[in-house]
C-alpha positions in Angstrom: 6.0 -13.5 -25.3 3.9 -16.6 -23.5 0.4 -15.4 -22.8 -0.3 -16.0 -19.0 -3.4 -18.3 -18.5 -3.7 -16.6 -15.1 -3.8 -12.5 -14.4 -3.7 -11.8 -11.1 -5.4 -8.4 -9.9 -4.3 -6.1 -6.7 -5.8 -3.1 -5.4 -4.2 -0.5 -2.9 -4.8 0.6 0.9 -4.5 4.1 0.9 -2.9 4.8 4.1 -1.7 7.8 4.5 -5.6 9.0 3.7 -8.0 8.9 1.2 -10.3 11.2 -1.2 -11.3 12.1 -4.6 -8.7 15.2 -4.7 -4.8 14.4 -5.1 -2.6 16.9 -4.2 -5.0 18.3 -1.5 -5.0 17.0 2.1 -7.1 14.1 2.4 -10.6 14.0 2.5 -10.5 11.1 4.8 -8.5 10.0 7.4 -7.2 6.4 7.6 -8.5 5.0 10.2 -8.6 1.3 10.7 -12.5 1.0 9.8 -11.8 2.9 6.7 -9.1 0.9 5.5 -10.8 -2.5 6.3 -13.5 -1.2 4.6 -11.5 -0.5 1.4 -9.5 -4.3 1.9 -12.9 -5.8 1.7 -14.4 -4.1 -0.7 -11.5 -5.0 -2.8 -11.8 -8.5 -1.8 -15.5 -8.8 -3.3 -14.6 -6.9 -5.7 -12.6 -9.9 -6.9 -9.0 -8.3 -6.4 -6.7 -11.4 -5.6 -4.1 -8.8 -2.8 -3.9 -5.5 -1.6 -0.5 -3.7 -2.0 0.4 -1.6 1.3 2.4 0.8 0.6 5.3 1.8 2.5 7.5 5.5 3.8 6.8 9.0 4.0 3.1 9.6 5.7 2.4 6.1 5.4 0.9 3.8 8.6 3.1 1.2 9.1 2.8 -1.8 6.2 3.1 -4.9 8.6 0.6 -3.3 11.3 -1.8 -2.7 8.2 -1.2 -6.4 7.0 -1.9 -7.6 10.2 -4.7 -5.7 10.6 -6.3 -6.4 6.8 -5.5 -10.3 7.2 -7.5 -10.7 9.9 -11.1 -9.1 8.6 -10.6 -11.0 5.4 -10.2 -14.6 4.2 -9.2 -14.5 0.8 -7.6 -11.2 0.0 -3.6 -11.4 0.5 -1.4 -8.6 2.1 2.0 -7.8 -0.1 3.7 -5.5 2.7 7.0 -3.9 2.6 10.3 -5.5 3.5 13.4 -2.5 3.7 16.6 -3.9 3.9 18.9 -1.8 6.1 16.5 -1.1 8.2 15.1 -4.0 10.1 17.5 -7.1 10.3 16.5 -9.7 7.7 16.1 -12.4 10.0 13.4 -10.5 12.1 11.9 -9.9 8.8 11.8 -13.7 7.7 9.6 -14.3 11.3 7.7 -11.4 10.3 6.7 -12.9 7.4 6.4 -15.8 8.6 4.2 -15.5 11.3 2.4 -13.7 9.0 1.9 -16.2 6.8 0.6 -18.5 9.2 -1.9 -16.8 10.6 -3.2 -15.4 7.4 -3.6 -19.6 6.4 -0.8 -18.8 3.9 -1.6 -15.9 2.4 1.6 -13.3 3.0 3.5 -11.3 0.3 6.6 -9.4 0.6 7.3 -6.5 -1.3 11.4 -5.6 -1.4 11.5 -1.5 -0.9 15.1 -0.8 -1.7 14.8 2.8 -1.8 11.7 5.8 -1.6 13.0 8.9 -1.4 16.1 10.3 -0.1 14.8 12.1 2.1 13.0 9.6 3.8 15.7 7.3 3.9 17.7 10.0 6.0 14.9 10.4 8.3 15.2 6.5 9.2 19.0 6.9 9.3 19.7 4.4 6.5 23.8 4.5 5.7 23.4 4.0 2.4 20.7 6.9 1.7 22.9 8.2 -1.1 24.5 5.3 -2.2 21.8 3.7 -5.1 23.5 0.4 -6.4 24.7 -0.4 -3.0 21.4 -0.7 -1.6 20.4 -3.3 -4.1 23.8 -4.8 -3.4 22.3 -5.3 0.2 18.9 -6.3 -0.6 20.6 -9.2 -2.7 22.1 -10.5 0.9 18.6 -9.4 2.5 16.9 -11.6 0.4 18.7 -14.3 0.3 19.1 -14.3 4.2 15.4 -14.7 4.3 15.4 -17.2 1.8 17.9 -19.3 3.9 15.9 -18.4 7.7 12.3 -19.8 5.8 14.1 -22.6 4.2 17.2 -24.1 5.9 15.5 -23.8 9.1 16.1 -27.8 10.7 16.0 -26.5 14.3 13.8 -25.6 16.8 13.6 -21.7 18.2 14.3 -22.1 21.6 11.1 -21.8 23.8 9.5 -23.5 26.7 7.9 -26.0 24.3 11.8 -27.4 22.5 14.7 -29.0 23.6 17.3 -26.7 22.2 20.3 -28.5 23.9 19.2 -31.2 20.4 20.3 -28.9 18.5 22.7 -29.9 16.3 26.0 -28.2 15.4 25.7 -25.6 12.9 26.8 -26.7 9.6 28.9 -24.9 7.2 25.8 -24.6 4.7 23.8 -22.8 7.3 26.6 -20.2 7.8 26.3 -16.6 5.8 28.6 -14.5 5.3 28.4 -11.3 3.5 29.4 -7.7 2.7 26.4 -6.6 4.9 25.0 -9.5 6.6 26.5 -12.1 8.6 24.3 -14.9 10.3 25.3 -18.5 12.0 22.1 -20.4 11.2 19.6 -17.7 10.7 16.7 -19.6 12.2 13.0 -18.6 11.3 10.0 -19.6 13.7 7.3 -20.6 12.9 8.0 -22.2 9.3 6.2 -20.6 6.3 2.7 -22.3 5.0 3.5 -21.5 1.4 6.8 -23.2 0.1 9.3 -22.8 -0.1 8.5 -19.2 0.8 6.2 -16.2 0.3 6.4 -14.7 -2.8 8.9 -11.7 -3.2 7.7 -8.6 -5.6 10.5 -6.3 -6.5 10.7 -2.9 -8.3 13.0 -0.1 -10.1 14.2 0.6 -13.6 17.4 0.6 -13.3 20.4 -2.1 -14.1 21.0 -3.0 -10.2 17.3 -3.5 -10.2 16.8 -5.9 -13.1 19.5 -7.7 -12.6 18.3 -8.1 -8.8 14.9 -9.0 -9.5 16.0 -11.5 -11.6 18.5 -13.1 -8.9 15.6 -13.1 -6.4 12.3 -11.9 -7.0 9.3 -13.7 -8.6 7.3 -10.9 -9.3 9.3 -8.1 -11.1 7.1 -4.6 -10.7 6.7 -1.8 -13.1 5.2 1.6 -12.7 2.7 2.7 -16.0 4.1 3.7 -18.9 3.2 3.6 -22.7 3.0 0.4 -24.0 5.5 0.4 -26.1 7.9 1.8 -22.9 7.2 -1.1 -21.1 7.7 -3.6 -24.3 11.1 -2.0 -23.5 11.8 -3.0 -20.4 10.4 -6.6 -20.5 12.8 -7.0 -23.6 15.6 -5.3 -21.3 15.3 -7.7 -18.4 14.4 -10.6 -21.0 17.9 -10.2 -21.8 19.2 -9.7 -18.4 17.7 -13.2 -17.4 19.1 -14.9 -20.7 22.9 -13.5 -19.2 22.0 -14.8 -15.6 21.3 -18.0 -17.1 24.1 -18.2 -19.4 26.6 -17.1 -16.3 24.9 -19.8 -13.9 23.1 -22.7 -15.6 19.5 -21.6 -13.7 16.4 -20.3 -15.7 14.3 -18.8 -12.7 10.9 -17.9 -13.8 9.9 -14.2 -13.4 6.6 -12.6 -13.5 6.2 -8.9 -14.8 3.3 -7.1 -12.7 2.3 -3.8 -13.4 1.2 -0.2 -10.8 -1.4 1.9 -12.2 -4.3 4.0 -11.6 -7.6 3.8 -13.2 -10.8 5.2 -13.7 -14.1 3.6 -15.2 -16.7 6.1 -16.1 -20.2 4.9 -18.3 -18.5 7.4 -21.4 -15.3 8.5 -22.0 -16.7 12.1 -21.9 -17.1 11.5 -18.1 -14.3 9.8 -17.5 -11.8 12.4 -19.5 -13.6 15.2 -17.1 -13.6 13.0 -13.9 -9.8 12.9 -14.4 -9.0 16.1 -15.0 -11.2 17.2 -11.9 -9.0 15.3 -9.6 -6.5 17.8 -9.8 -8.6 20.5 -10.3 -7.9 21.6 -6.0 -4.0 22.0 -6.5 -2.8 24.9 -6.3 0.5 26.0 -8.6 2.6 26.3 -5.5 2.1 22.8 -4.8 2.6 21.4 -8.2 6.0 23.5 -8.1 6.9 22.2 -5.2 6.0 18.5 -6.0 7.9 18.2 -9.1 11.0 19.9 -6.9 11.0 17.1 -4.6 10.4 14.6 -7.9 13.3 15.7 -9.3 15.6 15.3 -6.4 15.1 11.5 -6.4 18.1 8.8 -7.0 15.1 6.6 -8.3 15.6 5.5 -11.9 11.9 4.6 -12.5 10.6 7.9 -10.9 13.0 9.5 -13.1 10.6 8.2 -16.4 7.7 9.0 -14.7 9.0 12.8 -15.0 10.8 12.3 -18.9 7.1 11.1 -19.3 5.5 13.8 -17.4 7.8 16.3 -19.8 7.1 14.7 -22.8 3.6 14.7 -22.7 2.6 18.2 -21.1 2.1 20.0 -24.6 -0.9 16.9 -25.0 -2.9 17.6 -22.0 -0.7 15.0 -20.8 -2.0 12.1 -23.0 0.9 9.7 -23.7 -1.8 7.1 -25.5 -5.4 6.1 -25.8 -6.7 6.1 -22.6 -3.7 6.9 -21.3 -3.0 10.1 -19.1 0.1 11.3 -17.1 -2.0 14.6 -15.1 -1.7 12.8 -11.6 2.2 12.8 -11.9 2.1 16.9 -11.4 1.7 15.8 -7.7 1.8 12.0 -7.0 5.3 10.3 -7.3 5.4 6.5 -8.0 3.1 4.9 -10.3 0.7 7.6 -11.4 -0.1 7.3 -14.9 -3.8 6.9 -15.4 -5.7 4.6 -17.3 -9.4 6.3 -18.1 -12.4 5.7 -20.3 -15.2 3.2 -20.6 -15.0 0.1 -18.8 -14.5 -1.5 -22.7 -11.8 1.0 -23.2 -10.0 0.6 -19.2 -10.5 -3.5 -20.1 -8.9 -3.5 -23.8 -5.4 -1.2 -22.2 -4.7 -4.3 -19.4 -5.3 -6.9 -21.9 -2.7 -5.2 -24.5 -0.6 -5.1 -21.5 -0.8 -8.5 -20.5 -0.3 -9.2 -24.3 2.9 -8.3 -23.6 3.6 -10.4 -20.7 2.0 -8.4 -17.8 0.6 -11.4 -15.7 0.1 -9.3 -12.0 -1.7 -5.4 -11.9 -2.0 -3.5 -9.0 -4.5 -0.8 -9.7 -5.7 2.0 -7.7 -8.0 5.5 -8.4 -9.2 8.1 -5.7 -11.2 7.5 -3.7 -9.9 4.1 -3.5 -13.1 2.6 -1.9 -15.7 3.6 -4.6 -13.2 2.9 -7.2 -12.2 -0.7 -6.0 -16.0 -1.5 -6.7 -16.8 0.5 -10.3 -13.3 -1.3 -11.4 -14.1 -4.4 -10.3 -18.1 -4.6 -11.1 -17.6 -2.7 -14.5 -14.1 -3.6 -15.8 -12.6 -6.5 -14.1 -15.4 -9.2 -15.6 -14.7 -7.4 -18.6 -11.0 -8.1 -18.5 -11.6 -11.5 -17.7 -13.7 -12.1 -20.9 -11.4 -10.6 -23.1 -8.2 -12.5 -21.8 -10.2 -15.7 -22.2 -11.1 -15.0 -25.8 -7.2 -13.9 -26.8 -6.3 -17.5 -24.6 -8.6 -19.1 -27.0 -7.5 -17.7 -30.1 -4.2 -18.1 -29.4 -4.6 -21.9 -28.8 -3.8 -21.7 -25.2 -4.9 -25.1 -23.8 -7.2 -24.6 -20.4 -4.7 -26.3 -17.9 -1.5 -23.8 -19.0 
């Protein structure tokens, strides 16, 4: 695998609250002074974007992003795009408008699923139906793609002629299973070309081979090392057949979703972690791991094999690695604790094997954007430059 000459870094908004206890209600609300707080503590921090996540108790992603992009300058907003449930072309001017007032700086994150559940409560057809939905984000995607970059007309307003608009061409039709469009027209046009970048998650075949159609970014929740060699080897193999089958090597990223925690000894750290959960109570661990096990979702499905596997080792699936906030937090919750030395050395073994994009996160997320990025994140650096070295990557790769 190619070592990346640049890692990008991405911290999280937590907003559906905040605090140092998981499983507990939140110790703080969030409130837009609190979360702009925690975007630009991120941002000096040095954390490149912010991923907003998206469903369940969750403030809305794009009024978050909106919010974030306009009390920072540097710090980029990867929001949530759901296919089925807004229409893709209303998404593409989203993002777009997004873009431009951010001086190019929008992300789009493709959310094909979350839970069942909450996919019945926003009345999504295909709740139940798994590959379908990736079958529909394909068309999603691509209709953006077309909107932000086949757009050769003006949107009709007070300020353009639309009667000199041309005919529509047969290129700028599309027609699919789920999505039909004559000239799917984005205003404004995007700053960054040909498009935003898209970030795309889930383990399972639809996913890969779906990520690898469209995305640039493909995301993986935290798992073992050696789990996540896997996959990259998996979807390796899945590009190499796209390829094959259509002449086109797309480049893909691999960015990983984990938690961390920095302590000044590993002694501190270790009991720092374990106090996190020490506030949840058995009924809600039961009742957690119910609604886990319910999901469709083939990567939340490893995070509980992993969960399983590991409870008889105080839930220690590797150095520095620990699985205890999956009792109550779906998604990515393994944990990466210890030193800053320690935190550093698991991301650069990770980026070894070909991890170029993190998004990290620990509770509270404020505090913990700064220890991670004062403590760790120069560390990181240092390190990757040294392995760059060694390896005889030249400066300019």
């Amino acid at each position: 695998m190619t070592l990346h000459k640049e890692i990008e870094f991405g911290w999280f908004l937590p907003t559906s609250g905040d605090g140092k206890y998981v499983g507990v209600a939140p110790e703080r609300e969030a409130t837009l002074d609190y979360l702009i707080d925690v975007a630009q503590t991120a941002e000096r921090s040095g954390f490149e974007f912010v991923l907003i996540p998206t469903g369940g108790a969750c403030l809305d992603a794009w009024v978050v992003g909106s919010a974030v992009m306009s009390h920072t300058t540097t710090l980029r907003p990867l929001v949530a795009v759901r296919p089925g449930l807004v229409a893709p072309v209303l998404a593409a001017r989203m993002g777009a408008a997004l873009d431009v007032l951010s001086g190019g700086r929008a992300m789009i994150n493709v959310v094909t699923g979350s839970s069942v559940q909450d996919l019945e409560e926003l009345g999504d057809p295909l709740a139940h139906a798994h590959d379908e939905r990736y079958e529909r984000a394909r068309e999603y995607v691509e209709v953006m793609q077309q909107a932000w970059t086949q757009t050769d007309v003006l949107a009709a307003s007070e300020f353009a002629d639309a009667s000199k608009n041309e005919k529509v061409k047969e290129s700028q039709l599309y027609q699919g299973k789920y999505y039909q469009f004559n000239r799917p027209v984005s205003s404004p046009l995007t700053v960054q070309k040909p498009h935003p970048p898209f970030y795309l998650g889930g383990s399972s075949p639809a996913a890969k081979r779906l990520a690898v159609e469209v995305a640039d970014t493909y995301l993986m929740w935290g798992e073992p090392h050696d789990w996540i060699r896997e996959q990259i080897s998996e979807i390796e193999t899945v590009r190499a057949e796209y390829t094959a089958e259509t002449g086109v090597d797309r480049p893909l990223r691999y960015g990983l979703r984990a938690q961390v925690l920095v302590r000044d000894t590993e002694e501190e750290a270790w009991a720092a972690a374990w106090e996190s959960i020490s506030k949840v109570s058995p009924e809600a661990i039961e009742k957690a791991q119910a609604a886990f096990a319910k999901t469709d979702a083939t990567n939340q499905q490893r995070q509980n094999d992993l969960r399983e596997l590991s409870k008889d080792q105080q839930f220690v699936v590797g150095p520095n690695l620990w699985t205890g906030l999956s009792l109550v937090r779906s998604g990515g919750a393994i944990l990466l604790v210890g030193t800053a030395d320690q935190v550093a050395d698991r991301l650069v073994e990770y980026a070894e094997l070909g991890v170029s994009s993190f998004i990290l996160s620990g509770y509270p997320h404020l505090e913990e954007a700064e220890t991670f990025g004062q403590a760790a994140l120069p560390l990181f650096r240092e390190k990757w430059q040294l392995k760059l070295q060694k390896a005889g990557v030249p400066s300019n790769a």
